[in-house]
C-alpha positions in Angstrom: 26.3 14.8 -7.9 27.1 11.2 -9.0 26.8 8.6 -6.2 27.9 5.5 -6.1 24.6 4.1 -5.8 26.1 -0.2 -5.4 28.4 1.1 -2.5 25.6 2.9 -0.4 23.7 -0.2 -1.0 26.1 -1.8 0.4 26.6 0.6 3.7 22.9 0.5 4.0 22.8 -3.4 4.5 25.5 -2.6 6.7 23.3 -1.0 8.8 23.6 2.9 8.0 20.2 4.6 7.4 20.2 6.7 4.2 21.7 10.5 4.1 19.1 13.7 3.8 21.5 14.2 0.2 21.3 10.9 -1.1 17.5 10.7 -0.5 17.5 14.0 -2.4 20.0 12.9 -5.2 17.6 9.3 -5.8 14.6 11.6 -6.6 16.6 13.5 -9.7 18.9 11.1 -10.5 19.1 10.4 -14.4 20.5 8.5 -17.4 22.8 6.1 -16.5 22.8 6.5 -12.8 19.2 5.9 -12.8 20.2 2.2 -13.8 22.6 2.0 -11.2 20.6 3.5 -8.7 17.9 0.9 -10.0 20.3 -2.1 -9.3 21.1 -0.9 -5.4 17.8 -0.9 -4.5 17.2 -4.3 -5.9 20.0 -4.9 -3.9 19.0 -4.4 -1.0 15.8 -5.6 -1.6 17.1 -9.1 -2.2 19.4 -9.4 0.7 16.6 -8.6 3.1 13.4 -9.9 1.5 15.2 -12.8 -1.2 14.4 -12.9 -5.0 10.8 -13.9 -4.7 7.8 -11.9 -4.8 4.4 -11.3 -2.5 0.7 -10.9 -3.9 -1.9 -9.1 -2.2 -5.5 -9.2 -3.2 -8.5 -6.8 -1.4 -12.6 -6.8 -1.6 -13.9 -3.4 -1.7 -16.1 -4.7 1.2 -18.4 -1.8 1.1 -18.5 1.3 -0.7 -19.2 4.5 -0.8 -21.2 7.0 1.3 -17.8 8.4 3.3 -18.0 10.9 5.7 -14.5 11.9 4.8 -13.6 14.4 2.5 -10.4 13.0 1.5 -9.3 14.9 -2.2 -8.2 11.9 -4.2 -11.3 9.7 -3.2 -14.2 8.7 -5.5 -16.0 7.3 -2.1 -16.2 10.3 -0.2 -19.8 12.0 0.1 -18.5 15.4 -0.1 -17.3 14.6 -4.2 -19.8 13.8 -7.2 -18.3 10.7 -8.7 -19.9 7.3 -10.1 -18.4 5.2 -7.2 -20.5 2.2 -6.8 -22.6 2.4 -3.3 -23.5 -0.7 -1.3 -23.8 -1.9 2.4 -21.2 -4.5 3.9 -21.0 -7.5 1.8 -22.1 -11.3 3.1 -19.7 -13.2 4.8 -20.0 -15.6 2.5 -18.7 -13.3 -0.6 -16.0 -12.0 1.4 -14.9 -16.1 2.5 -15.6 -16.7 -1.3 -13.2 -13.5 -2.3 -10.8 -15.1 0.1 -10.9 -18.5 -1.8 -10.4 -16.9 -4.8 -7.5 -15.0 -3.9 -5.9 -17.8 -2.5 -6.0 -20.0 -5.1 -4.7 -17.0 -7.4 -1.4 -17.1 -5.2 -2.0 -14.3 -3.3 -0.6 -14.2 0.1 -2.6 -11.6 1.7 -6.5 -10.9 1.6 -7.6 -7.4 2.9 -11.4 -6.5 3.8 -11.5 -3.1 3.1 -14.9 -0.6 3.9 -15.9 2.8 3.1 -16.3 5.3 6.5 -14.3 6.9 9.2 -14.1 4.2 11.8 -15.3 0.5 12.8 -18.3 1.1 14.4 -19.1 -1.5 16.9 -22.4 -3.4 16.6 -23.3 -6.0 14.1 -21.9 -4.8 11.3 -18.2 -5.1 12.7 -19.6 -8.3 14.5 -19.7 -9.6 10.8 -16.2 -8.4 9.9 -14.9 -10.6 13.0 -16.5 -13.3 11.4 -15.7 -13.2 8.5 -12.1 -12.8 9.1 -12.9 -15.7 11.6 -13.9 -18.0 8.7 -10.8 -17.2 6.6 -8.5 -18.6 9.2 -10.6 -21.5 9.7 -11.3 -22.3 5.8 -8.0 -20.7 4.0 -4.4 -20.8 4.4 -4.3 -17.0 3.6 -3.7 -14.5 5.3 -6.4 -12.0 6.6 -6.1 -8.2 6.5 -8.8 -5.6 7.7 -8.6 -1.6 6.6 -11.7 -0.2 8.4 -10.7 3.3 8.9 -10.0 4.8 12.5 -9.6 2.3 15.4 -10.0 2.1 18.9 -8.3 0.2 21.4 -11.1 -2.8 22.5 -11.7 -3.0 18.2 -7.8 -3.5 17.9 -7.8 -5.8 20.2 -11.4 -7.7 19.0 -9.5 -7.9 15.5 -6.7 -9.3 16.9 -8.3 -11.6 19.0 -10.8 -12.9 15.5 -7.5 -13.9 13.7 -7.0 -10.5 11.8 -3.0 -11.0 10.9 -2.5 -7.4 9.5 -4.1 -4.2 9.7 -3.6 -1.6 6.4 -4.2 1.8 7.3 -2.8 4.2 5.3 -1.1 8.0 6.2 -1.7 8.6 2.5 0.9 11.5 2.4 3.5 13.5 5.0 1.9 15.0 7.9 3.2 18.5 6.5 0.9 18.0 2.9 -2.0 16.1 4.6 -4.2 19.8 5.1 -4.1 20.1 1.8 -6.0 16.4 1.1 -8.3 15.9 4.2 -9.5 18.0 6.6 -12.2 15.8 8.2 -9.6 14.0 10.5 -6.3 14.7 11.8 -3.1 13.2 11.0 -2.8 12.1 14.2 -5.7 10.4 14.7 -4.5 7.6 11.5 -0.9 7.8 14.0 -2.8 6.8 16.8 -4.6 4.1 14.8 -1.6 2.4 13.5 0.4 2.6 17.2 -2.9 0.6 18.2 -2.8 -1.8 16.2 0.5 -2.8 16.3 -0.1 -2.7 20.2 -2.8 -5.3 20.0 0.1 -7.7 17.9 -1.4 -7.4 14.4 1.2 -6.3 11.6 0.4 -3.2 10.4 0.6 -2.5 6.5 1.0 1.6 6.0 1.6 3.7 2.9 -0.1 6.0 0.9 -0.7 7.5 -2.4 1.9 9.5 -4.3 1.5 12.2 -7.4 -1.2 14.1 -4.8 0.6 18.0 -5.1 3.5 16.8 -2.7 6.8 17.9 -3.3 9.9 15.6 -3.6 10.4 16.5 0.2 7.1 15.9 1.2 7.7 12.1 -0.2 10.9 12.1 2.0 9.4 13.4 5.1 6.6 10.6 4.5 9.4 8.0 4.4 10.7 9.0 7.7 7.2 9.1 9.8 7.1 5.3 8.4 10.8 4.8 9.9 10.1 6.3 12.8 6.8 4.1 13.5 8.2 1.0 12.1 5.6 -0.6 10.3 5.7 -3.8 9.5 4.6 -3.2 4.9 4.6 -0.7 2.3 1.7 -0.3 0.0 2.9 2.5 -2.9 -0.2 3.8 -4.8 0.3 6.6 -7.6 -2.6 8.5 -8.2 -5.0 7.8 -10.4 -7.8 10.8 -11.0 -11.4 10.2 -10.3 -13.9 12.6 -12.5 -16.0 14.7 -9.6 -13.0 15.0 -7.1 -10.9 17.5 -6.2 -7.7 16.0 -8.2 -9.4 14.8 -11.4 -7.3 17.6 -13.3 -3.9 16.7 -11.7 -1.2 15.5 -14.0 -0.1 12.1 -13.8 3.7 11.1 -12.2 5.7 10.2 -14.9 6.4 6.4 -14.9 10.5 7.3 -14.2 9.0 9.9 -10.9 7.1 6.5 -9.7 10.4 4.2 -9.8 12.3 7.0 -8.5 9.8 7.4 -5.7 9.6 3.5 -5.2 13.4 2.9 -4.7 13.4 5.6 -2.0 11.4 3.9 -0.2 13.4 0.6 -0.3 16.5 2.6 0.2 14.9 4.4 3.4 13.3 1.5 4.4 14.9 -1.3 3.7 13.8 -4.4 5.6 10.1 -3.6 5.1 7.8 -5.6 2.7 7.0 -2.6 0.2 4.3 -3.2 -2.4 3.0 -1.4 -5.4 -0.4 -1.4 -5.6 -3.4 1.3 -7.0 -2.3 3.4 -10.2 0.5 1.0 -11.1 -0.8 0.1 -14.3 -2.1 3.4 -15.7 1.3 5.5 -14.4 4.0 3.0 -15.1 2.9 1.5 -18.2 5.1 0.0 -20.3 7.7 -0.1 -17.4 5.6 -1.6 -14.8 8.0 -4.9 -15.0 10.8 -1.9 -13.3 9.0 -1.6 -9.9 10.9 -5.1 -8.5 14.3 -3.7 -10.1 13.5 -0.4 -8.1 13.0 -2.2 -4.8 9.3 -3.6 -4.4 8.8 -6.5 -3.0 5.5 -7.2 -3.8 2.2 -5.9 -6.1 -1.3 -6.2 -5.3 -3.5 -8.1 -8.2 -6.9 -7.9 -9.4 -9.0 -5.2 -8.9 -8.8 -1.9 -6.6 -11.5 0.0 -4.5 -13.5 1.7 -7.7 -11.1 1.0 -10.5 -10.4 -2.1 -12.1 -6.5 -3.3 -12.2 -4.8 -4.9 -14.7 -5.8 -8.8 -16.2 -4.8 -11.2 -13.9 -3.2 -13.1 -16.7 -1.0 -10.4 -17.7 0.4 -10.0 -14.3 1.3 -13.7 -14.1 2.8 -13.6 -17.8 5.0 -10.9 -16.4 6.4 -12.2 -13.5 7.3 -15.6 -15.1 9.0 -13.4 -17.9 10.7 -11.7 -15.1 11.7 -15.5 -13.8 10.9 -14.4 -10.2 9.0 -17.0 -7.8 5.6 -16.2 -5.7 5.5 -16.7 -2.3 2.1 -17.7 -1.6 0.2 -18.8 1.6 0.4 -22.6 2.5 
């Protein structure tokens, strides 16, 4: 099937949501349609979003030790990895990871801990806190992705200056058996309708070259429609030695800009960003994922990996000419 991929750009900024068939089409599409599907998503992302481009930085806030047996996770206690393990960091590394992030142009700072839920008591008191002192000492904006919420921590977050909370669905509802069994699916939907109830922005994605099939990926697109979350984050899988997936294949770089420009095509006022696996699936192309739609890439390092140098990032986006919105 050849599409004219610049004319449902087009329609879609017109307002039409994207067909079943054309969903289908962008995840097999090759040669030279691939270019041209390339150049509607950028499309679209420009109209909505502009030419510019958003950083996001996190601090791996406390590691390890996770009740969760999640398949693609080096924290979880139920895998043998080499994850580091350590309690909840001071509030004055977090503030100082804040700093840093700011002044690296990020516009976005998420505090991001190991376990199932926010726990009330003091350790959660010190996440308020510290998300407290970021408003009051940085221009940046503060993010929080503490696992499972309830309504009075949703609304304590809020209410300590948390701007966005990230909690990810990590895959379609019908693939999620097959990589946790520990929680339900609805229990992260539940957590993301909180949050947006208490007035935080909500940041949901979730990881991509887990088993799922190229309908999966679609069905996964249209739970995030239907909830209307407010950003993106894309991750591609990157295997960790003593879990489940440390033998699965890696998506080729093409599957990950296919599977990016989807998502802008299905979604396509939303902030999407690319963020774990980018540099060690897309290689050589990583440059492509603002030509396939993304509006944004997290910098620095991950949870338990490290990402790519800083300074190769930067060098890429001035070679790409494309501007930074950071925080003011």
């Amino acid at each position: 099937m050849n599409l004219d991929f610049i004319q449902i750009a087009d329609e879609i900024i017109q307002g039409r949501p994207l067909e079943l068939d054309e969903a289908r089409e962008i995840l097999k599409v090759t040669g030279w349609q691939m270019t041209a599907m390339l150049a509607g998503a950028q499309k679209i992302r420009e109209h909505y979003l502009g030419p510019d481009i958003e950083l996001c930085s996190i601090i791996n806030a406390k590691s390890g030790r996770c009740g969760e047996d999640c398949a693609f996770c080096a924290q979880s206690s139920h895998h043998n990895t080499q994850a580091p393990v350590y309690p909840l960091k001071s509030r004055e590394d977090i503030l100082a990871g804040a700093i840093k992030a700011t002044e690296e142009g990020s516009h976005c700072y998420g505090i991001v801990t190991s376990g199932t839920r926010a726990e009330p008591g003091a350790e959660f008191n010190q996440i308020l806190a510290s998300i407290s002192d970021i408003r009051k000492k940085t221009p940046i904006e503060p993010s929080a992705s503490l696992g499972i919420l309830d309504e009075l921590s949703a609304r304590a977050l809020a209410e300590a200056g948390c701007v966005t909370y990230h909690h990810n669905l990590e895959t379609a509802r019908s693939f999620f058996p097959h990589i946790c069994t520990t929680h339900s699916y609805e229990e992260d939907v539940v957590t993301v309708l909180l949050a947006k109830a208490s007035g935080m922005k909500v940041c949901c994605g979730g990881i991509f070259g887990l088993g799922e099939t190229g309908e999966q990926r679609i069905e996964f697109a249209q739970t995030l429609c239907e909830l209307d979350v407010d950003s993106v984050p894309l991750n591609f899988l990157n295997p960790i030695e003593g879990t489940p997936l440390e033998n699965q294949d890696d998506l080729s770089a093409l599957e990950c800009l296919k599977t990016i420009a989807l998502f802008r095509y299905m979604l396509p006022r939303k902030r999407i960003s690319v963020c774990g696996g980018r540099d060690k699936n897309l290689r050589d192309l990583q440059s492509w994922i603002f030509a396939a739609g993304a509006s944004g890439t997290m910098i620095g390092n991950y949870l338990t990996t490290t990402g790519r140098d800083r300074d190769a990032d930067l060098q890429m986006f001035r070679d790409l000419e494309v501007g930074i919105n950071a925080c003011k």
